[in-house]
N, C-alpha and C positions, 0 to 999 in steps of 0.2 A: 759500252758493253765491256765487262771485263777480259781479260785474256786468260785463254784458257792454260792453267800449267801441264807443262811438258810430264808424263807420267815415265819412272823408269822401273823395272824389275829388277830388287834385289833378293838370292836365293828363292827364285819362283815365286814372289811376292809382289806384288803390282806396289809401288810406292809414289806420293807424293814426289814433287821438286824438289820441297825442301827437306826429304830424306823423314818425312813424319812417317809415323806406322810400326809396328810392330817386329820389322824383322830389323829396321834401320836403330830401335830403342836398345834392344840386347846386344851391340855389338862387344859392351863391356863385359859380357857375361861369355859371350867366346873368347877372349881375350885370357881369360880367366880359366878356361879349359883349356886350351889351345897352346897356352903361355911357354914359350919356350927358353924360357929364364931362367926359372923358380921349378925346382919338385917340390910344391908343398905336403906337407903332412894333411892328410885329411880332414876338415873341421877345425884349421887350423884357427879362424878368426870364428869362432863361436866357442872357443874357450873361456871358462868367468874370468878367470885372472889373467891380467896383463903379462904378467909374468912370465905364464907357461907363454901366451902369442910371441914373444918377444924372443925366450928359448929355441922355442918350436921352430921361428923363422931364422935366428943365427943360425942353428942347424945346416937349416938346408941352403942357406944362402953359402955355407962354407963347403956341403958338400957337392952345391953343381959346379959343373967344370965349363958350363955353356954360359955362364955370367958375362956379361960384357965389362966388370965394372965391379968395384973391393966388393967383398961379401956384406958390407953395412949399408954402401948403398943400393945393391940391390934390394934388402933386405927392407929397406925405409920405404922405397919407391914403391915396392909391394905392399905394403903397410899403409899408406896412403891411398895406393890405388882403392884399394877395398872400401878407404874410407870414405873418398870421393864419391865411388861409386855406389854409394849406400847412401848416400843423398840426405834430402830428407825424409826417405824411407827405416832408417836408422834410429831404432830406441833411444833414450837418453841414456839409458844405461848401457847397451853398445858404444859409443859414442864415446862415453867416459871411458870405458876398457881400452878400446882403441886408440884413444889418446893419451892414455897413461901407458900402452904396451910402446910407444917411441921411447917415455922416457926410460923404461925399463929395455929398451935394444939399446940408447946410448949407454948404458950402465953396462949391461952386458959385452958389448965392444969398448967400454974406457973410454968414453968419448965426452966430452965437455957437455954436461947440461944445454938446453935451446935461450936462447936470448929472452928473456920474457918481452 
């Protein structure tokens, strides 16, 4: 007979052991409200051009004072995060934006091209 898993409550939500379920899945998505890093501009990663993402985020990575860390790399780790977090629920062409809006932040901070 199998054993039964241990159930725990996360934010009034009855969850799995291994943290399966719906309030345990979105915790990238509090993270991302919550974030106390980054002021983003609003709609900042649904911009078409990488360009503007990349503007958008030197912005504000220059303007918060609660950064742990240079304005580029918070700016990148934010950039990422999103990307990560977008999985493979992420367009092709999201994707491509969001991967060309890095090389358009190291441009924007002077920074050496990525190692291919």
């Amino acid at each position: 007979m199998a054993a039964k898993r241990a159930k725990r409550v996360v934010k009034g939500k009855q969850v799995g052991a291994r943290g399966k379920g719906k309030a345990a899945t979105l915790w990238s998505a509090g993270v991302m409200q919550r974030s106390n890093a980054l002021d983003l501009e609003s709609g900042v990663f649904k911009a078409r051009s990488a360009r503007q993402v990349a503007l958008s985020l030197k912005r504000s990575a220059e303007a918060s004072t609660r950064r742990k860390s240079t304005p580029f790399r918070s700016a990148m780790s934010m950039l990422n995060f999103e990307i990560n977090r977008g999985g493979r629920n992420l367009s092709a062409e999201r994707k491509r934006v969001l991967n060309q809006a890095k090389a358009e932040l190291r441009k924007a901070f002077h920074r050496e091209p990525a190692r291919p």
